[in-house]
Each structure stands twice: as structure tokens, then as C-alpha cells.
N, CA, C and O atoms as a GROMACS GRO file, in nm:
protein
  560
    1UNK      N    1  -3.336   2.434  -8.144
    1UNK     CA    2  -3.328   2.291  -8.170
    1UNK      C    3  -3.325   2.215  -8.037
    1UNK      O    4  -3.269   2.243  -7.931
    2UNK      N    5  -3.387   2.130  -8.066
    2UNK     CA    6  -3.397   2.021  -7.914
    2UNK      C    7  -3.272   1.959  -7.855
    2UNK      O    8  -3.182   1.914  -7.926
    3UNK      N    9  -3.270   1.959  -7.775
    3UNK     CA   10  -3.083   1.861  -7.720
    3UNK      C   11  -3.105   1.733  -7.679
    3UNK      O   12  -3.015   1.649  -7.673
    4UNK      N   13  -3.215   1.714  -7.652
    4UNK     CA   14  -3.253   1.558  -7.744
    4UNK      C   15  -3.342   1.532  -7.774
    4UNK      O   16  -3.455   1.555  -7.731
    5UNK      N   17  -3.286   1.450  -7.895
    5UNK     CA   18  -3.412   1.450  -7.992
    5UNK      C   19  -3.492   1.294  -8.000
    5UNK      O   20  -3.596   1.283  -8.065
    6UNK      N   21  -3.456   1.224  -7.956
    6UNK     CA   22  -3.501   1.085  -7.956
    6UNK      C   23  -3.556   1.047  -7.804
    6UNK      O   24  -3.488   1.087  -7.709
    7UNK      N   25  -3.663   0.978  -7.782
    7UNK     CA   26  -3.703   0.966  -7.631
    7UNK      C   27  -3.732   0.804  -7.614
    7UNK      O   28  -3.819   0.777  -7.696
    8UNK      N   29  -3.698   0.701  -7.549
    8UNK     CA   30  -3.812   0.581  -7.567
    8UNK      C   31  -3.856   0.588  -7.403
    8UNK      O   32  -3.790   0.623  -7.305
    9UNK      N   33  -3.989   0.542  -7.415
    9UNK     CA   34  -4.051   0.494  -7.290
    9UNK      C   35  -4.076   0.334  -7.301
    9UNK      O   36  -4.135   0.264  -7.384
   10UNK      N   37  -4.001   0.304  -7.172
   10UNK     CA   38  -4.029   0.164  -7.167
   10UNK      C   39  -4.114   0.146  -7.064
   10UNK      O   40  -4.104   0.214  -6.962
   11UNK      N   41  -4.221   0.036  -7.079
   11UNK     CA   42  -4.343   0.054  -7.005
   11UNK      C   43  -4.389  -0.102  -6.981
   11UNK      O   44  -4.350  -0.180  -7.067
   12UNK      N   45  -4.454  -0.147  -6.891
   12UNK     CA   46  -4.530  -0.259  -6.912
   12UNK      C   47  -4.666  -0.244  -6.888
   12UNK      O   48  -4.702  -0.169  -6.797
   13UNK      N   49  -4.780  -0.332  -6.985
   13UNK     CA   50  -4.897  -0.250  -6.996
   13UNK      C   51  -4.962  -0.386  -6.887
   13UNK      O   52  -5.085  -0.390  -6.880
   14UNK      N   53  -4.893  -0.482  -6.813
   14UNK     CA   54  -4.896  -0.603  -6.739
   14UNK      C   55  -4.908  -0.588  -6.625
   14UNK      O   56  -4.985  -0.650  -6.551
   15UNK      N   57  -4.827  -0.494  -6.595
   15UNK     CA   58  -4.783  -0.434  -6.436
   15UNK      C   59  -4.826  -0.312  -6.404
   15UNK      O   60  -4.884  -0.228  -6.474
   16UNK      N   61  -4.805  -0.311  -6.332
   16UNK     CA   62  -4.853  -0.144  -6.227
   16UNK      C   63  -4.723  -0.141  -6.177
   16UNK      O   64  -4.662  -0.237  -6.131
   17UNK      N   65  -4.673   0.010  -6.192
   17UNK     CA   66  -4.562   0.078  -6.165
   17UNK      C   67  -4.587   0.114  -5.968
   17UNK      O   68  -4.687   0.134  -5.899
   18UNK      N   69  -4.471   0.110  -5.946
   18UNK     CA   70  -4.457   0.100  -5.776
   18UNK      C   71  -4.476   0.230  -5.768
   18UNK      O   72  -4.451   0.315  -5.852
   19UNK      N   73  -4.536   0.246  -5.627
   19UNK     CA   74  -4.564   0.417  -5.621
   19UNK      C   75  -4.453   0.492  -5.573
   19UNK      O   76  -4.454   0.615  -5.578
   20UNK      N   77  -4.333   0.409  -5.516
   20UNK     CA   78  -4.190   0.488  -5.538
   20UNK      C   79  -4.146   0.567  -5.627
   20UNK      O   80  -4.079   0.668  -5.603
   21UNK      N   81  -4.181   0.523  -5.745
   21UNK     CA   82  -4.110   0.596  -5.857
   21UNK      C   83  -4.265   0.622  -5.952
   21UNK      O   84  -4.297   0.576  -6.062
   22UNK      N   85  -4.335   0.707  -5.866
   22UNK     CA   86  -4.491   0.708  -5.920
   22UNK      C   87  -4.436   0.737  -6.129
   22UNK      O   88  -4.328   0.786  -6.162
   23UNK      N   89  -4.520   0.702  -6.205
   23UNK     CA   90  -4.591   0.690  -6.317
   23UNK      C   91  -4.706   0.647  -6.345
   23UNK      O   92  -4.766   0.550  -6.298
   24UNK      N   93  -4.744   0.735  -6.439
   24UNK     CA   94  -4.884   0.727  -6.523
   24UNK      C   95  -4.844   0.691  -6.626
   24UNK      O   96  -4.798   0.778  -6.700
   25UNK      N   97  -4.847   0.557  -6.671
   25UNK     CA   98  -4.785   0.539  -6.844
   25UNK      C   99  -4.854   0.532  -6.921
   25UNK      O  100  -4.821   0.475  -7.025
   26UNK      N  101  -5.049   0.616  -6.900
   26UNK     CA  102  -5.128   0.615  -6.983
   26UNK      C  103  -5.083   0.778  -7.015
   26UNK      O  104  -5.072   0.831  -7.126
   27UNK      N  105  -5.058   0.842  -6.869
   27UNK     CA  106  -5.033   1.020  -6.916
   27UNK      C  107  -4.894   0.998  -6.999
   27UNK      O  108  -4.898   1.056  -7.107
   28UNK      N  109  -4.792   0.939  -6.978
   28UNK     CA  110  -4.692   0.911  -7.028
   28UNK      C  111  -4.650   0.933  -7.172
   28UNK      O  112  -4.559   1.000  -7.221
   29UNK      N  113  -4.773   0.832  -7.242
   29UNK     CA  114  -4.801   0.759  -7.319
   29UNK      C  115  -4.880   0.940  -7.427
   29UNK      O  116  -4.841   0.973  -7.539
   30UNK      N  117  -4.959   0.997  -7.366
   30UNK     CA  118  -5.013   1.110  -7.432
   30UNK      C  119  -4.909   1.222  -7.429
   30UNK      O  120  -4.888   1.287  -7.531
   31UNK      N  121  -4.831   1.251  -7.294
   31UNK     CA  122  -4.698   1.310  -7.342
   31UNK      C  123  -4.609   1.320  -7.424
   31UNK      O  124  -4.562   1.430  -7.453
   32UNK      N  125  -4.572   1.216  -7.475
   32UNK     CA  126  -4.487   1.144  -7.561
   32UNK      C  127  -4.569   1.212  -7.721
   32UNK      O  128  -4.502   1.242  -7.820
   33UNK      N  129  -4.650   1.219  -7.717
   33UNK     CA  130  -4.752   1.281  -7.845
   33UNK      C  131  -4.748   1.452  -7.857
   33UNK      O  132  -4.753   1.504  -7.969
   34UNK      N  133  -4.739   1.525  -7.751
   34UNK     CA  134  -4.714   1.631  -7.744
   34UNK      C  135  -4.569   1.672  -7.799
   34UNK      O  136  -4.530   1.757  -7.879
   35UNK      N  137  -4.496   1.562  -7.712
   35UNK     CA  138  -4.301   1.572  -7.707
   35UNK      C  139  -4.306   1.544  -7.902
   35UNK      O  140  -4.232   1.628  -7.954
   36UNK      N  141  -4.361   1.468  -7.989
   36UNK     CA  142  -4.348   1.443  -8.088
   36UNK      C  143  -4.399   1.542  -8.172
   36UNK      O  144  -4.335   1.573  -8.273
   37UNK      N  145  -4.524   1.606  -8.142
   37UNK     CA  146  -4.534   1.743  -8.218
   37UNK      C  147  -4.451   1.842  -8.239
   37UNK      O  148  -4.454   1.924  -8.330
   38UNK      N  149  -4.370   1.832  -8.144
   38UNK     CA  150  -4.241   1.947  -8.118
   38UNK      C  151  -4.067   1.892  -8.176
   38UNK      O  152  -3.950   1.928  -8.163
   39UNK      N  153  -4.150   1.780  -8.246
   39UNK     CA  154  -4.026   1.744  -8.356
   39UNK      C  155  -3.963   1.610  -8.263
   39UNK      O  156  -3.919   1.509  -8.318
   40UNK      N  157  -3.966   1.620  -8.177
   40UNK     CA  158  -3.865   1.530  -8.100
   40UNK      C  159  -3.976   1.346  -8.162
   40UNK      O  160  -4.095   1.314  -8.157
   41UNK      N  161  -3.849   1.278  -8.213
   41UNK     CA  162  -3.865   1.096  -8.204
   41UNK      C  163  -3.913   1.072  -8.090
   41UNK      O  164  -3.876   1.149  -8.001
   42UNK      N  165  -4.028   0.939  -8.045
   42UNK     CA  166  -4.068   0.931  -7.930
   42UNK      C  167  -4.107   0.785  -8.011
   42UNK      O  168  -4.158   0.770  -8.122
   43UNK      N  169  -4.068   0.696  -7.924
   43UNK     CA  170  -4.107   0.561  -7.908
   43UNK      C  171  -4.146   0.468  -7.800
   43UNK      O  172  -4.048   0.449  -7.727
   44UNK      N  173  -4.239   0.410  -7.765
   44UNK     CA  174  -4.306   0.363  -7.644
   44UNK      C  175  -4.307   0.186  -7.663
   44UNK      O  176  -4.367   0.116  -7.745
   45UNK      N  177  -4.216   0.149  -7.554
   45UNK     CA  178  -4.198   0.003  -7.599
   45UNK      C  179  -4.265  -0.052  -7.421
   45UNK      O  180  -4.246  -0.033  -7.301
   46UNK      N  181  -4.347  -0.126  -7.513
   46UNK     CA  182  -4.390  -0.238  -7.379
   46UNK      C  183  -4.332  -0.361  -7.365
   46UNK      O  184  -4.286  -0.428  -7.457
   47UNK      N  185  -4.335  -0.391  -7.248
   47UNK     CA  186  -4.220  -0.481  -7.182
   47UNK      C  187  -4.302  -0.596  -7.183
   47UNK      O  188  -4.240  -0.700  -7.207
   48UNK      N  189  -4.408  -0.606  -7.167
   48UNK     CA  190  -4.479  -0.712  -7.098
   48UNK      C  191  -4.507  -0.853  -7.165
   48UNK      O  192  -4.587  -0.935  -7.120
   49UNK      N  193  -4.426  -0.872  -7.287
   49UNK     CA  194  -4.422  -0.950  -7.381
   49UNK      C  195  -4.269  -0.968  -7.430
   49UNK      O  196  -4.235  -1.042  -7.523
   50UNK      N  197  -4.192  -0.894  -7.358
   50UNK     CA  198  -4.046  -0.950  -7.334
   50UNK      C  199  -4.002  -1.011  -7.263
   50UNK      O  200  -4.007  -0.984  -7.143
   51UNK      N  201  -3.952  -1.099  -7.304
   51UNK     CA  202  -3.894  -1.178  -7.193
   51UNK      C  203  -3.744  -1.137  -7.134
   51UNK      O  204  -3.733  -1.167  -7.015
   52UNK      N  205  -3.652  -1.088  -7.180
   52UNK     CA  206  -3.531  -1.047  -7.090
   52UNK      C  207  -3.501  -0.886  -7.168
   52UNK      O  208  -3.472  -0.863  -7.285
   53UNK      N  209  -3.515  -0.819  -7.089
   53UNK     CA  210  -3.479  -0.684  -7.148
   53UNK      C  211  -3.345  -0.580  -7.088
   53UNK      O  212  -3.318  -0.463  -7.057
   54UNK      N  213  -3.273  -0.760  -7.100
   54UNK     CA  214  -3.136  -0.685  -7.043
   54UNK      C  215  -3.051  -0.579  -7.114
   54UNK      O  216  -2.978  -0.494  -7.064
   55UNK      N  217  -3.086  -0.609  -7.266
   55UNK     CA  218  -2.996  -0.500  -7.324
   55UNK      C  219  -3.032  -0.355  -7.309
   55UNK      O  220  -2.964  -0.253  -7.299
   56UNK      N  221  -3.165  -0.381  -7.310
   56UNK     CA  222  -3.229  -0.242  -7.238
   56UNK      C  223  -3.148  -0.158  -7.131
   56UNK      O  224  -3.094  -0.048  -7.129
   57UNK      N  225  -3.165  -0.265  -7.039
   57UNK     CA  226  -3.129  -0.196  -6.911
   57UNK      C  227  -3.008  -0.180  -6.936
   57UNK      O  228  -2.967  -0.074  -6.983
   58UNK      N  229  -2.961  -0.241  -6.919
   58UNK     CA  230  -2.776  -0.252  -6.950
   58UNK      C  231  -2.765  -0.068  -7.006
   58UNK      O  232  -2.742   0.031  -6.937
   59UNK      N  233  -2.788  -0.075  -7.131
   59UNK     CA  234  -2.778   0.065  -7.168
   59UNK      C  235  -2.820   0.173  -7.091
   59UNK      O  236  -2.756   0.274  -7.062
   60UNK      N  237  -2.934   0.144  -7.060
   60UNK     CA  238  -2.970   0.271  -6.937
   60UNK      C  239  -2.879   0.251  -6.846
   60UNK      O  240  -2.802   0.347  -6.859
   61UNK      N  241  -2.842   0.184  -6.762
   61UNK     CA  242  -2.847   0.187  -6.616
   61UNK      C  243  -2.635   0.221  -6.664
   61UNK      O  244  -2.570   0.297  -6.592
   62UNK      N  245  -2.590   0.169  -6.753
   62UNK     CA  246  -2.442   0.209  -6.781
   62UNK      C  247  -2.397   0.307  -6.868
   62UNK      O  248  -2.287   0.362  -6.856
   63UNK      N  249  -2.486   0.334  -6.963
   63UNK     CA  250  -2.446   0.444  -7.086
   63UNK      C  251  -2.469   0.595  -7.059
   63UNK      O  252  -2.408   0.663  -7.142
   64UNK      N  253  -2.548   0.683  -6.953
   64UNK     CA  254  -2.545   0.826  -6.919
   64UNK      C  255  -2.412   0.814  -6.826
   64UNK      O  256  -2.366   0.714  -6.771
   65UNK      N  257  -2.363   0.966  -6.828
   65UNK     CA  258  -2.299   1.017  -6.758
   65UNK      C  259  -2.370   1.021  -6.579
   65UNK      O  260  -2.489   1.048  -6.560
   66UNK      N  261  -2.270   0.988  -6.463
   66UNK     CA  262  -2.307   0.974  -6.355
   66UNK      C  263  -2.407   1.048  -6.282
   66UNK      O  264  -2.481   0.994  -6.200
   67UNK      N  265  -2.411   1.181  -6.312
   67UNK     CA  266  -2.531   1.264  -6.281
   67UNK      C  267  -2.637   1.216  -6.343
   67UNK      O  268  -2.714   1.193  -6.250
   68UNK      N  269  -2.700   1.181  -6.462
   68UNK     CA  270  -2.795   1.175  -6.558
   68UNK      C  271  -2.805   0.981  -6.556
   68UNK      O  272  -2.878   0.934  -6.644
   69UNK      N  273  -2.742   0.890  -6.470
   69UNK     CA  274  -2.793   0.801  -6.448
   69UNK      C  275  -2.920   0.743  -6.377
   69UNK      O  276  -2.917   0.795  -6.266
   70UNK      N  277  -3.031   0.661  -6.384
   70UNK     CA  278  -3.125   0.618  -6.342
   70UNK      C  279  -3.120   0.534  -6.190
   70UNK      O  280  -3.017   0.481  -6.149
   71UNK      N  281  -3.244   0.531  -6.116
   71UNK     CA  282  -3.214   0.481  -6.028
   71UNK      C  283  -3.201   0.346  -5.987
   71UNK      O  284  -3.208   0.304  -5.872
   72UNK      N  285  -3.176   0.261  -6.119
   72UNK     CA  286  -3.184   0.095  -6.156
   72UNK      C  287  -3.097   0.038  -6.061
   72UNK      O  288  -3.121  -0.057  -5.986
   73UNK      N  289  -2.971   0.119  -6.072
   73UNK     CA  290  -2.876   0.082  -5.986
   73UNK      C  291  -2.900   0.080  -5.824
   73UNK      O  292  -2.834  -0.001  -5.760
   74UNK      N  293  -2.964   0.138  -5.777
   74UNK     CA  294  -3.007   0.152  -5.629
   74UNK      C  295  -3.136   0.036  -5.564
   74UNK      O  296  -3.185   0.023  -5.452
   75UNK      N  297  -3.158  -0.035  -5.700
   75UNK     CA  298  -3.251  -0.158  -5.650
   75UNK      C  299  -3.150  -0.284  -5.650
   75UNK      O  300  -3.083  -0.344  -5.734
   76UNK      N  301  -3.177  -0.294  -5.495
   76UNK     CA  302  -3.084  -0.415  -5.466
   76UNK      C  303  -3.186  -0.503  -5.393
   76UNK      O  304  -3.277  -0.478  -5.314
   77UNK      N  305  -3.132  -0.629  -5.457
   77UNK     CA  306  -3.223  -0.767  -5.402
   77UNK      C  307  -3.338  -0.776  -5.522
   77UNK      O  308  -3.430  -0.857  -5.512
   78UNK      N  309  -3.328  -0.698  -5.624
   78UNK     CA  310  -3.415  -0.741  -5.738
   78UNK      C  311  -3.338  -0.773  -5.829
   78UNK      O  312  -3.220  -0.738  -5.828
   79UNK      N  313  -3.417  -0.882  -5.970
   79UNK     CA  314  -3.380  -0.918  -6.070
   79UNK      C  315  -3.381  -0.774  -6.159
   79UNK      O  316  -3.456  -0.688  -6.114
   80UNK      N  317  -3.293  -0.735  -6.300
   80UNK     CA  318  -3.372  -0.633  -6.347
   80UNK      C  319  -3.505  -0.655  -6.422
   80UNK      O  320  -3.583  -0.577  -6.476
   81UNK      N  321  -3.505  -0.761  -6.410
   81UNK     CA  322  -3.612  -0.847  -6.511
   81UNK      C  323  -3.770  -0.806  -6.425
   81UNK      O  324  -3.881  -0.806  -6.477
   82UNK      N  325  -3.730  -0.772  -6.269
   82UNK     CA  326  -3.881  -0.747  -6.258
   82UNK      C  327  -3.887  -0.592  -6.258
   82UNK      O  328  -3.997  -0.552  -6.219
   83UNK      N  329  -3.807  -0.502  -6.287
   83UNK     CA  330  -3.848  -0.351  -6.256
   83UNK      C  331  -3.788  -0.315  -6.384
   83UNK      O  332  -3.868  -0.228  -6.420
   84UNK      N  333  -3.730  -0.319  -6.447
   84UNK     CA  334  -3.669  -0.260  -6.580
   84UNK      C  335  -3.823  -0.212  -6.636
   84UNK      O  336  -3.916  -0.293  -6.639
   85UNK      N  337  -3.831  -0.122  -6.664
   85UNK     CA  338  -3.997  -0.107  -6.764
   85UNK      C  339  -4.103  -0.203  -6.753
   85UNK      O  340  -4.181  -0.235  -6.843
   86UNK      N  341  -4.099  -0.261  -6.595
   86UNK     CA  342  -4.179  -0.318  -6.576
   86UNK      C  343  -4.238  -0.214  -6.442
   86UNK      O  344  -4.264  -0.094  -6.455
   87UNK      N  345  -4.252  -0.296  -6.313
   87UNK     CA  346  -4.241  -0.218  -6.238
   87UNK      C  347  -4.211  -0.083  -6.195
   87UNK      O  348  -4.273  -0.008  -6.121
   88UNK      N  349  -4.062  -0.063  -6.280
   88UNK     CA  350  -4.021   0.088  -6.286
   88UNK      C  351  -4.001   0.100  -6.418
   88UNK      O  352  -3.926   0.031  -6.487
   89UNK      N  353  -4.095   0.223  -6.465
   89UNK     CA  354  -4.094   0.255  -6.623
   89UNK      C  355  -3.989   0.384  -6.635
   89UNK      O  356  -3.975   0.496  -6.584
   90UNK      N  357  -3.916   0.290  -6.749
   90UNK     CA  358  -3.769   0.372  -6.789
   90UNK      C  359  -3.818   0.501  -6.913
   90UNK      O  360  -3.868   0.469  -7.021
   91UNK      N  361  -3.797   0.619  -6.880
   91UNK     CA  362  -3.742   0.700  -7.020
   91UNK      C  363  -3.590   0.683  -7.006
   91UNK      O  364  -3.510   0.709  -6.916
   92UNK      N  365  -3.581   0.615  -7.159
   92UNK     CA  366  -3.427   0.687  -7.240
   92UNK      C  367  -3.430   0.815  -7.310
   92UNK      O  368  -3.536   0.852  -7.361
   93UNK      N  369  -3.325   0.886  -7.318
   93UNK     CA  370  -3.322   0.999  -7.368
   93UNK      C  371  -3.199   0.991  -7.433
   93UNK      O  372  -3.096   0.961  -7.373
   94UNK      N  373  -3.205   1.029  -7.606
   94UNK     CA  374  -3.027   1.020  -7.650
   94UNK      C  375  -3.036   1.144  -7.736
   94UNK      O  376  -3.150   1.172  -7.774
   95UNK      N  377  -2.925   1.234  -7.778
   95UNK     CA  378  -2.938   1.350  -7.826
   95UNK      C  379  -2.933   1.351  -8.004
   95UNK      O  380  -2.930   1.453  -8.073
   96UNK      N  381  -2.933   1.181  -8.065
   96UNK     CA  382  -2.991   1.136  -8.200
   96UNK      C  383  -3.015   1.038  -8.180
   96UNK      O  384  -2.998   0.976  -8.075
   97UNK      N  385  -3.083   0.990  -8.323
   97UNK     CA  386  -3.103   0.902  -8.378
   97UNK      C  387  -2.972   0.757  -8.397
   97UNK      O  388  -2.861   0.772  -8.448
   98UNK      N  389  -3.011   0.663  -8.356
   98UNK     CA  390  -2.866   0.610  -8.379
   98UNK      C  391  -2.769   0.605  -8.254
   98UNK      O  392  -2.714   0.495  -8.261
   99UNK      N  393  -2.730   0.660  -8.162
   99UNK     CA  394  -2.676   0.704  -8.045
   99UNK      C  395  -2.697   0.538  -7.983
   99UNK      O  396  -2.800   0.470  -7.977
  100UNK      N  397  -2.538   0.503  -7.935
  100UNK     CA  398  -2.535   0.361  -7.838
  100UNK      C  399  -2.618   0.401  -7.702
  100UNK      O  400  -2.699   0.324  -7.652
  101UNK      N  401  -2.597   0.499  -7.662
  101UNK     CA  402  -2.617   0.504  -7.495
  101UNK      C  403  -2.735   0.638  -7.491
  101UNK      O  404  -2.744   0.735  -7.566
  102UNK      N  405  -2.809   0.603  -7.383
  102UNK     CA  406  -2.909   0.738  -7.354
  102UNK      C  407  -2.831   0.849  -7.295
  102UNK      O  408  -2.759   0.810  -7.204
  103UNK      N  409  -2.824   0.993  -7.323
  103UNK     CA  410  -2.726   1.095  -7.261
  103UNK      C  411  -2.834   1.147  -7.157
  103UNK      O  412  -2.800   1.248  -7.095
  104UNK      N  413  -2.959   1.097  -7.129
  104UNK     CA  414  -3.004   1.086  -6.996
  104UNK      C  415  -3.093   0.976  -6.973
  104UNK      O  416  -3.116   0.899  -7.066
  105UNK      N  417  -3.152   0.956  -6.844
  105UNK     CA  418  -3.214   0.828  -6.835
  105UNK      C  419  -3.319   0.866  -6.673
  105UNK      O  420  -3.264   0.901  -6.568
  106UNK      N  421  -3.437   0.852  -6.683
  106UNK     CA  422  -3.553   0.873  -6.562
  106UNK      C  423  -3.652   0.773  -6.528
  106UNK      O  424  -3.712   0.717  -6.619
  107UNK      N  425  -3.667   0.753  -6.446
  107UNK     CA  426  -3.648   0.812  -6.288
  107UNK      C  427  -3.502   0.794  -6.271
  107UNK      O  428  -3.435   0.694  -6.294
  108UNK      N  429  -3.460   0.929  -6.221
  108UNK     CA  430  -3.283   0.929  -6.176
  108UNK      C  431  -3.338   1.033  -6.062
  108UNK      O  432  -3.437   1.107  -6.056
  109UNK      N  433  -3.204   0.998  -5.954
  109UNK     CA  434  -3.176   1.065  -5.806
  109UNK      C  435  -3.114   1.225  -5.895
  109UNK      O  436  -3.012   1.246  -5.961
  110UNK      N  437  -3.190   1.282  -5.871
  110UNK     CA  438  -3.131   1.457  -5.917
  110UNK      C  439  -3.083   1.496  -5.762
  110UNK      O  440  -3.140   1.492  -5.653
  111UNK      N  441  -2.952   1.533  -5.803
  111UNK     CA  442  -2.832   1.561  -5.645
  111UNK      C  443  -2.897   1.722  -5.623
  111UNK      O  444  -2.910   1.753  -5.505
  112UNK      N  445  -2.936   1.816  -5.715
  112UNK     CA  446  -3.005   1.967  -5.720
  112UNK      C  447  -3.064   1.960  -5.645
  112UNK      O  448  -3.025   2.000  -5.535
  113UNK      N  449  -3.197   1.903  -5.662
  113UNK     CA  450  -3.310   1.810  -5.618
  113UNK      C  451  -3.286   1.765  -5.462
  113UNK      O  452  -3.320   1.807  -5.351
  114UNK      N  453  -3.226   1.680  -5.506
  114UNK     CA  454  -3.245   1.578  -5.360
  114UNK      C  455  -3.317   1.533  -5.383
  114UNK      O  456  -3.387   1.528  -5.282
  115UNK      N  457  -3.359   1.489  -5.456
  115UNK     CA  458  -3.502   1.371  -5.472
  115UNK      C  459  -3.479   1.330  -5.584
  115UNK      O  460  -3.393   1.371  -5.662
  116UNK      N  461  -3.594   1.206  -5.606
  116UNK     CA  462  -3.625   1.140  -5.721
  116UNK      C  463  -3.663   1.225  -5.843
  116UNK      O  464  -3.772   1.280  -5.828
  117UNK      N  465  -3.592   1.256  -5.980
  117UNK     CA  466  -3.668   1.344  -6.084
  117UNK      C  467  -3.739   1.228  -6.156
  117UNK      O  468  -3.685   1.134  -6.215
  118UNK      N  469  -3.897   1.257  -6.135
  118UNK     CA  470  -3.936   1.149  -6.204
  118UNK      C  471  -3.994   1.171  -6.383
  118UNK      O  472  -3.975   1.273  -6.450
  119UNK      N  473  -4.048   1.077  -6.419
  119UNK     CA  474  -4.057   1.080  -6.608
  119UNK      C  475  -4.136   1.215  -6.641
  119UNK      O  476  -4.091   1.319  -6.691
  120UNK      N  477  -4.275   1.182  -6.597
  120UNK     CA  478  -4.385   1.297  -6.628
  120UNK      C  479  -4.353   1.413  -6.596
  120UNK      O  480  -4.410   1.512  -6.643
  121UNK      N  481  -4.237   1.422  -6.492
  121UNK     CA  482  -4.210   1.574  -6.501
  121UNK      C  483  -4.083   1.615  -6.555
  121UNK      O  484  -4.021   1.721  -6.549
  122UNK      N  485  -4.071   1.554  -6.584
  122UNK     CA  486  -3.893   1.537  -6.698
  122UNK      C  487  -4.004   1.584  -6.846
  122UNK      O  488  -3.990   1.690  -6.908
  123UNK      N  489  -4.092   1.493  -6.872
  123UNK     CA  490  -4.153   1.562  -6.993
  123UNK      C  491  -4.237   1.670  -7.007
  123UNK      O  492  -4.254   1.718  -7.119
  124UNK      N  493  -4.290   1.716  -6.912
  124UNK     CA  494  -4.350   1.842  -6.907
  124UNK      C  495  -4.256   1.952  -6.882
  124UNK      O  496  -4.297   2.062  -6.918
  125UNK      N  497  -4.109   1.947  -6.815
  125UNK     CA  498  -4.062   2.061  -6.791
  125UNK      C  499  -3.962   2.100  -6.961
  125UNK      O  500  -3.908   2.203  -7.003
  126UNK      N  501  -3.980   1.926  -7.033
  126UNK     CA  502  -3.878   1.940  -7.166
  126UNK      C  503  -3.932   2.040  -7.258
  126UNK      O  504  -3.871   2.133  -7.311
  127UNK      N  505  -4.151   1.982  -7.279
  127UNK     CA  506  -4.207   2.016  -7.403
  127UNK      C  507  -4.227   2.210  -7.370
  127UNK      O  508  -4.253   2.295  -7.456
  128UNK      N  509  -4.205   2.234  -7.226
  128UNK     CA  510  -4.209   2.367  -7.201
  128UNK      C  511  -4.071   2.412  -7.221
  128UNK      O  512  -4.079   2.530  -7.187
  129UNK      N  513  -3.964   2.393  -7.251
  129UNK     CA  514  -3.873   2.389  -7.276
  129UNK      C  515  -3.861   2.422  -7.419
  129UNK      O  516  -3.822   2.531  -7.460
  130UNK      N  517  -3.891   2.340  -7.482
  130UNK     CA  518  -3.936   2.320  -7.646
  130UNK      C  519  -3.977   2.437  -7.694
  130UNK      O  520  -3.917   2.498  -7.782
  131UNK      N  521  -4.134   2.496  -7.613
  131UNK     CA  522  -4.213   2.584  -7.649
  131UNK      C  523  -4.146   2.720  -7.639
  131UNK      O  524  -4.179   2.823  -7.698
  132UNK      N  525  -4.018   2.696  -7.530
  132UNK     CA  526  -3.865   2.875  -7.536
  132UNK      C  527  -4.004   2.947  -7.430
  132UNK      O  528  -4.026   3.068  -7.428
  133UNK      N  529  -4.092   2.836  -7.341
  133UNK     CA  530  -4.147   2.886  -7.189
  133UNK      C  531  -4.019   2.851  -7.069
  133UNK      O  532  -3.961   2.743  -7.081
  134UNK      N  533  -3.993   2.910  -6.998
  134UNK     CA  534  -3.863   2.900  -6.889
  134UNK      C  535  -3.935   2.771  -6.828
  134UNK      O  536  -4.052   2.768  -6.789
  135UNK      N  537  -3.845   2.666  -6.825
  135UNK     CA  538  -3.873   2.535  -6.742
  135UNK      C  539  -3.980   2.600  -6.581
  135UNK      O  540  -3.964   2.702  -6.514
  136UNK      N  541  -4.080   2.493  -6.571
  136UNK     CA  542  -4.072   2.511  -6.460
  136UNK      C  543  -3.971   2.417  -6.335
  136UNK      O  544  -3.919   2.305  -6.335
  137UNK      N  545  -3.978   2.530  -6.236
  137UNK     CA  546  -3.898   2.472  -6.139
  137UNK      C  547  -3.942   2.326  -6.090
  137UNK      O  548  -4.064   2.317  -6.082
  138UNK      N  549  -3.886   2.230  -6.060
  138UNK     CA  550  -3.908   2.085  -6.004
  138UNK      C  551  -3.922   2.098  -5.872
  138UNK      O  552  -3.833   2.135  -5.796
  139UNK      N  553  -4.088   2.054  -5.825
  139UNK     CA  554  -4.094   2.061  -5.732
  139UNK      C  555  -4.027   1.990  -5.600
  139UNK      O  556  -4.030   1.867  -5.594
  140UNK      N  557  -3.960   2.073  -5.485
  140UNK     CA  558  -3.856   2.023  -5.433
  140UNK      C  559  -3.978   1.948  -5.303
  140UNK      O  560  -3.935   1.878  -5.211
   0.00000   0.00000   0.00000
């Protein structure tokens, strides 16, 4: 069984994602279709017709546990209004349906790592995961 089962991608189809926190939210977007064959909820919300998507963020950037937080918090001197699933496209991750807070949240600083763990490879190492193939390793 999956350990989580619900995913949203927040995306804006307006903007182009900064190459800091590289995404493809068209590959994203076909991931999310794979991740759903394998049972897991997957919902893809575009931003670009919202106007404040604070509750969004709010939940990401406060509801995971400190390891499994995003890197929302580390943009300083921005509104969240311009990078929340705009600029920087958020996966939530919660382990149901229903769940207040994501029990993970990407692009997040992985301390393992030392680097940025970013979305597309958060979902490719999950649906191999899924498939009971041994994760691959994240490239360091």
C-alpha cells in the first residue's frame, strides 16, 4: 500500500518555473498519470487564474514535519503570491484523503542530500517505489 496516497501539483500554466528549482510541469503533469495508475489520488491545480493562494501555501510551507518541509520558507524578499505554484511549482503530498496538512511537500532542502530534492524526481523515485523496484538513488 502506498504511504501516500493523495498528491496535488500546483502549477502555473502563465509562468515559467525558475531554473533554481528546475520543473517540467508538462512532464509533471504526465507523471502524475502514471502516479494515478498505481492507485495513488493526483490532482493538478493551476495557479494562474488565482488570485491569492495563500491558503495553499500556508499549508505547505507550515503543515510537514521540519525535515519534509519545502523550500518556500528560504525565499526571502518575495511575495508568496509570486512563487507559490507559480514560479516555484509546489507538490503536496498527504498520506489520505481529507488530511489538513501535506506529510511532505517539494521542492524541499533534503539534509541526506545536501541539495534541493526536486518534484520530478520525488515522482519517479515514488512510482518505482510503487512498482516494489528499490528507489533509485537521488542523484547527489
Amino acid at each position: 500500500m502506498a504511504r501516500l496516497n493523495v498528491v496535488e501539483f500546483y502549477y502555473s500554466s502563465a509562468v515559467a518555473p525558475v531554473e533554481k528549482y528546475k520543473c517540467d510541469n508538462e512532464n509533471v503533469l504526465k507523471l502524475l498519470k502514471s502516479l494515478e495508475s498505481k492507485g495513488v489520488v493526483t490532482k493538478a491545480i493551476d495557479t494562474a487564474s488565482i488570485k491569492d493562494v495563500f491558503r495553499m501555501y500556508h499549508k505547505a510551507s507550515s503543515g510537514p514535519d521540519s525535515k519534509y518541509r519545502p523550500i518556500f520558507g528560504e525565499v526571502r524578499g518575495a511575495d508568496y503570491n509570486e512563487f507559490f505554484g507559480r514560479t516555484i511549482p509546489a507538490l503536496c503530498c498527504y498520506t489520505k484523503e481529507g488530511d489538513r496538512a501535506p506529510a511532505e511537500v517539494f521542492p524541499r532542502m533534503d539534509h541526506e542530500l545536501a541539495r534541493v530534492y526536486l518534484i520530478e524526481e520525488w515522482i519517479e523515485n515514488y512510482i518505482q517505489e510503487l512498482e516494489g523496484r528499490p528507489e533509485s538513488p537521488p542523484a547527489r
